[in-house]
C-alpha positions as CSV (number, residue, x, y, z in Angstrom):
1,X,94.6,113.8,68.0
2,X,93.6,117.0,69.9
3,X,90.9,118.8,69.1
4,X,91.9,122.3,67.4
5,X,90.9,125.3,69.1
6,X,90.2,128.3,67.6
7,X,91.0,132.0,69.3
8,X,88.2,133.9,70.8
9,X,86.6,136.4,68.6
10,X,86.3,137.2,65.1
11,X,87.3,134.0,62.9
12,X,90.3,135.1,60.2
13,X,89.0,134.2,56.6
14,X,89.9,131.0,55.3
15,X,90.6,129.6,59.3
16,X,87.5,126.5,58.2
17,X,89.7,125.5,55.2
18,X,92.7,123.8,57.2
19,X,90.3,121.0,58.9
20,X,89.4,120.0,55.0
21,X,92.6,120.5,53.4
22,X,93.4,117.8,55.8
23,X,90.3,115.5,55.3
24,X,91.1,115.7,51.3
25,X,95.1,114.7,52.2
26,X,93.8,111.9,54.9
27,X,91.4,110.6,52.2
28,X,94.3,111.5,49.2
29,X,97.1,108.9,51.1
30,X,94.7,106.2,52.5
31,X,93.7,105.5,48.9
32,X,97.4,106.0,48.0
33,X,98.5,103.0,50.9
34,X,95.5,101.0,49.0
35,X,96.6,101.4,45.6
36,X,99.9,100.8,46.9
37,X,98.8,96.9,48.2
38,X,96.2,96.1,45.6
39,X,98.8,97.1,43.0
40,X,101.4,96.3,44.5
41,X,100.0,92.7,44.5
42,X,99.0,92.9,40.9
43,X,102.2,93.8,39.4
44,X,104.4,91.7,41.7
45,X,105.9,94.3,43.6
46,X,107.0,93.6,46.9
47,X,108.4,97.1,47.7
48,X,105.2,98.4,46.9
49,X,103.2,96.2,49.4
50,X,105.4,96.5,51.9
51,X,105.5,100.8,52.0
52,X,101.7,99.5,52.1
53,X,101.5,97.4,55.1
54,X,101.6,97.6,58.9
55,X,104.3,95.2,59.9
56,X,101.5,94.0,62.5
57,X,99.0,93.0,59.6
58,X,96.8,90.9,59.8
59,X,94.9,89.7,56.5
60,X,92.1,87.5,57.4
61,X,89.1,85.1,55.3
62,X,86.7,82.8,57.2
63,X,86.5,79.7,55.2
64,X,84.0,77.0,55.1
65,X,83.3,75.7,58.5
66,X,83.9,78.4,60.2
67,X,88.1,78.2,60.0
68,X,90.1,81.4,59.4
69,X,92.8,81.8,57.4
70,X,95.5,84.1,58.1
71,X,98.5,85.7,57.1
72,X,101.3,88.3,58.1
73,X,102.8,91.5,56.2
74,X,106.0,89.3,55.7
75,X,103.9,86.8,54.1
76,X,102.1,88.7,52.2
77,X,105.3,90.5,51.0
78,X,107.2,87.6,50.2
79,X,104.0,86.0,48.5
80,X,103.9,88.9,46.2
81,X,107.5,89.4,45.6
82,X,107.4,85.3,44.1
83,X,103.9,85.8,42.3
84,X,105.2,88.0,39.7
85,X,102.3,90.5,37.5
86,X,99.2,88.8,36.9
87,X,98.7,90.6,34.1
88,X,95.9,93.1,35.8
89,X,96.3,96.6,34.5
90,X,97.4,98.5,37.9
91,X,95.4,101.4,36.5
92,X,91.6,99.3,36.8
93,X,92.1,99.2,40.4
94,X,91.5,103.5,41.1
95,X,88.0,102.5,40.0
96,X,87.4,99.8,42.1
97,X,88.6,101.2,45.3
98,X,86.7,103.1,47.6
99,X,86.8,105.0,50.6
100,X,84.6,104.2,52.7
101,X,85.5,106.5,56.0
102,X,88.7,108.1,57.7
103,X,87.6,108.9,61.3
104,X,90.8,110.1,63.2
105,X,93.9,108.0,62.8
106,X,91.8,104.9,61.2
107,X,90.2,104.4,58.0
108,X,88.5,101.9,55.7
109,X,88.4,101.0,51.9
110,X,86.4,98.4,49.9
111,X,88.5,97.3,46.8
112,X,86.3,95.1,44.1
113,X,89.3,92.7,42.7
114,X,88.3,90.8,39.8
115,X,88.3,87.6,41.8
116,X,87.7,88.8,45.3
117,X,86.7,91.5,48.1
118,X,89.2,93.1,49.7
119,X,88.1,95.7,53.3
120,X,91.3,97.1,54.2
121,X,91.5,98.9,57.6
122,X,93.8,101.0,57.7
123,X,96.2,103.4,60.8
124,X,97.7,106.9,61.1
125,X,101.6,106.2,61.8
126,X,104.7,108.6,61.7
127,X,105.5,106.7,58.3
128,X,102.1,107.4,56.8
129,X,98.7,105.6,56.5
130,X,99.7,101.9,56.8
131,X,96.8,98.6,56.3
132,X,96.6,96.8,60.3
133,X,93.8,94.4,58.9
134,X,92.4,92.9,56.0
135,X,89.1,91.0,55.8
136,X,88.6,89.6,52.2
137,X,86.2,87.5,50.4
138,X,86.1,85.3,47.2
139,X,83.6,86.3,44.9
């Protein structure tokens, strides 16, 4: 993304509000594309983790002995889709995810599941924020 310019000589009022009127929208949909796959997961919804998800994602833990375990946005789609709810209240999760920077076209997020540690990374696309990469942890 370009750097914006701004004409030469006197600044027109309100010209510093566009830059954060698109911070707060960046920051508005990233959370939106985590809710979507934290939710998404929680209620069963495939559709909704898959508007979430990169179709290059890659969801990552490092279990004991040093292996890594990973899976694929089909995988993870077709997981949730056969998981059904699991009876978490999709509501909890806008408190337990957090923004944690949006620098650009990349962003991160922390989400604090009941049972694990999710650090989404997240892209700019032409469909919207979409999650590239998942590092998670078992609590």
């Amino acid at each position: 993304m370009a750097p914006r310019s701004t004409p030469a000589g006197p600044r027109r009022r309100g010209a510093e509000a566009a830059p954060a009127q698109d911070a707060a929208a960046d920051s508005s949909a990233v959370i939106a594309a985590a809710l979507d796959y934290i939710e998404g997961w929680s209620d069963g919804d495939a559709q909704r983790m898959r508007r979430a998800l990169h179709p290059d994602l890659v969801k990552e833990i490092a279990e004991k002995g040093g292996h890594i375990q990973e899976k694929g946005a089909d995988e993870l789609v077709r997981m949730t889709g056969m998981k059904g709810a699991d009876g978490e209240a999709p509501a909890d999760f806008r408190d337990r995810t957090h923004l944690l920077t949006v620098f650009g076209g990349v962003a991160a997020v922390r989400i604090d599941a009941p049972r694990w540690v999710d650090l989404p990374h997240l892209v700019r696309t032409d469909d919207g924020w979409k999650i590239l990469h998942v590092l998670w942890e078992l609590r």
